[in-house]
N, C-alpha and C positions, 0 to 999 in steps of 0.2 A: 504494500500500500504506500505511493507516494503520497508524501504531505507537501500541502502547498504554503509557505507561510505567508500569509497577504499585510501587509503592513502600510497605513494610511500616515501621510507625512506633510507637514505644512511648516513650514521657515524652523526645522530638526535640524540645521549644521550643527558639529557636534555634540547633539544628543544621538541622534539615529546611527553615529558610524561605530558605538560604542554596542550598542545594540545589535548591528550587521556583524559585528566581528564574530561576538557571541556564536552567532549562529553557522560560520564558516563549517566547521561540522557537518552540520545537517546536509550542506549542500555536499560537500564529500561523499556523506553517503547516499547520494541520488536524489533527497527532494531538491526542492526550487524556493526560492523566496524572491516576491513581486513587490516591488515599492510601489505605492502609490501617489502621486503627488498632486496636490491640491491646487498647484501656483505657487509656489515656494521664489522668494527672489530674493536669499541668499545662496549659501552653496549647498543644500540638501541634494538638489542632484548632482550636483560633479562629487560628492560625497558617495554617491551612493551606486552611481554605476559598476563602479570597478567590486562592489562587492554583492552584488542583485542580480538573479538572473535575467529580472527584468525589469524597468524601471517605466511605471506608466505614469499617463497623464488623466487625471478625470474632473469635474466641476468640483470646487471648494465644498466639502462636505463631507464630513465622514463615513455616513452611510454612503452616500456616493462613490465615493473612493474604494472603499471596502466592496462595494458590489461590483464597481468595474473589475476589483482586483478578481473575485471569484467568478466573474465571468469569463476571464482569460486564463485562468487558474489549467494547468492539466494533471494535476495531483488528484485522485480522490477523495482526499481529506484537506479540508480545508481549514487551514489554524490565521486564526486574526490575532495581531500582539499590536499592542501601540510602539510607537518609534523609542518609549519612555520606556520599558518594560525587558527588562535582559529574562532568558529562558534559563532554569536550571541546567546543570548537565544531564546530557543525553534525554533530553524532553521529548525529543520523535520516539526514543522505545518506549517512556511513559506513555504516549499518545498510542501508538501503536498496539502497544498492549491493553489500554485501557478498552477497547476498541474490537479484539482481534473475537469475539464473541458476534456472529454474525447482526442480532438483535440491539448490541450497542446501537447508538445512534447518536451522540454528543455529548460536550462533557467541558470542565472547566477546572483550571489550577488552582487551590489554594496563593492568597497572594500577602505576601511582605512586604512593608513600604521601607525603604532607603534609608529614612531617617529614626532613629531609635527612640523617640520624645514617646513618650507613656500615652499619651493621647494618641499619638499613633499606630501603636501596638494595638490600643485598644478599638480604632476603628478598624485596623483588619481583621481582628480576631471577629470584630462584630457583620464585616462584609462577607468573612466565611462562613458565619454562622448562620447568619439570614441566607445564603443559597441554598445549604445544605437543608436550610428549613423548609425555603420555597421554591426551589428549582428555578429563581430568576438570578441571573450572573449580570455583572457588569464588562466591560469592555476589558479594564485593568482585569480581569483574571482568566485572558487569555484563552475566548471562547472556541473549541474545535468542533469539530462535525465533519459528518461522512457527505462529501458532493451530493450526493442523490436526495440526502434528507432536506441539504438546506435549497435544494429545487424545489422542492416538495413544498416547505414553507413558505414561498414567496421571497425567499432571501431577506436583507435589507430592507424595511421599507424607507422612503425618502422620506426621513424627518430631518428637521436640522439641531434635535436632542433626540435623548432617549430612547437612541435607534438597539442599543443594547440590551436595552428593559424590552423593549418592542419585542425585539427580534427571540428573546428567551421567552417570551410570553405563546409566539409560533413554534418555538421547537419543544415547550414544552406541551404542547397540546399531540405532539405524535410521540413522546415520553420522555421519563426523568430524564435529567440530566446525572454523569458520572465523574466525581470527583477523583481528584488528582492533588493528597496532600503535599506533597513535594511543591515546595513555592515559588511562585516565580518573584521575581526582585522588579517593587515597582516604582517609578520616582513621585518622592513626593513632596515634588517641588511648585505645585500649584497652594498645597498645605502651607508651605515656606512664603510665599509670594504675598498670597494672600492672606495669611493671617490661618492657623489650626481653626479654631474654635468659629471663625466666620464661614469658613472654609464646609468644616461639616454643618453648620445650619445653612447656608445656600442649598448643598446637595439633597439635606433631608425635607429643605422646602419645594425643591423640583420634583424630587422623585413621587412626595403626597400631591402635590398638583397633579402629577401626572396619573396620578391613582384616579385621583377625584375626574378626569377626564379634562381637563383644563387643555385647551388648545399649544401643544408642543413651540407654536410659531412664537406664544406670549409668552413659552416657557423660558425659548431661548435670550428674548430679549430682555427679560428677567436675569439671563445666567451672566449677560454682558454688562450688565450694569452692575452687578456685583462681583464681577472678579475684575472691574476697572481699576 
């Protein structure tokens, strides 16, 4: 089973090539990994060809980007990582293995954030613990799937949030999702940027918006005004 690693990128010069390295491996052993780029106009693509097997172009959007990447995809499996996010070692046999039971059908890492601050510790203990509760993943913990299933789903849908919550909402409706405690290392450098504590109540006030049905378009402009 090849894995396809599809990774969505927008002004990543040196975050993403630290991330591409990581994965030098995988592509050794036969999968691929596809960049996506959103309109980047620093060096994220001269960064990232020499280590990509392919380096695309799709509309600024992460679902966007992400679906062009798995439309071009020729792996089977298709693993989404952000440009932020380095994979444990040997993540393709975890995937692979997780997997190699014909009825799998998708599945998500356990995830660790970068920075050791207790409030941080305790938001990922708390992000893996709500999956595990509700079979809904977010992007940071490096959602995979078997090609056929996320055709099956409709993919992606074009939101410009929440396309993670979305999209685990369609794969869980054709089954659980299967957990992978082995952690991926994620940055959490939006937590730094912005302030921890401000940080998690934005998120926990988008994600209940989005519960309550609140239109994603007011979500976003919601999310830009608070991470200014």
């Amino acid at each position: 089973m090849q894995i396809s690693v599809i990774i969505p990128a927008l002004n990543e010069a040196g975050v993403l090539v630290r991330t591409l390295r990581h994965l030098q491996p995988l592509r050794g052993r036969g999968h691929e990994v596809l960049v996506v780029d959103g309109g980047s106009n620093d060096n994220t693509l001269a960064e990232a060809v020499p280590l990509a097997d392919r380096v695309l172009q799709a509309p600024r959007g992460r679902a966007r980007q992400m679906h062009a990447g798995a439309v071009n995809a020729g792996g089977s499996i298709l693993w989404f990582l952000h440009a932020d996010t380095r994979p444990p070692e040997g993540a393709d046999y975890l995937i692979r293995q997780t997997l190699e039971d014909r009825h799998a059908m998708w599945g998500w890492f356990d995830v660790r954030l970068s920075d050791a601050h207790p409030l941080l510790k305790c938001v990922a203990w708390l992000m893996n613990r709500r999956s595990r509760l509700t079979g809904i993943v977010t992007g940071d913990q490096g959602i995979f799937v078997r090609r056929a299933v996320y055709e099956q789903a409709g993919g992606f849908p074009q939101l410009p949030i929440m396309e993670d919550i979305a999209l685990s909402r369609r794969l869980r409706r054709l089954g659980r999702p299967l957990q992978i405690d082995t952690p991926l290392l994620s940055s959490s450098r939006r937590w730094e940027k912005h302030g921890i504590v401000r940080t998690i109540f934005t998120m926990w006030c988008l994600r209940f918006g989005y519960f309550l049905g609140i239109d994603p378009r007011r979500l976003a402009r919601f999310y830009a005004v608070h991470r200014a």
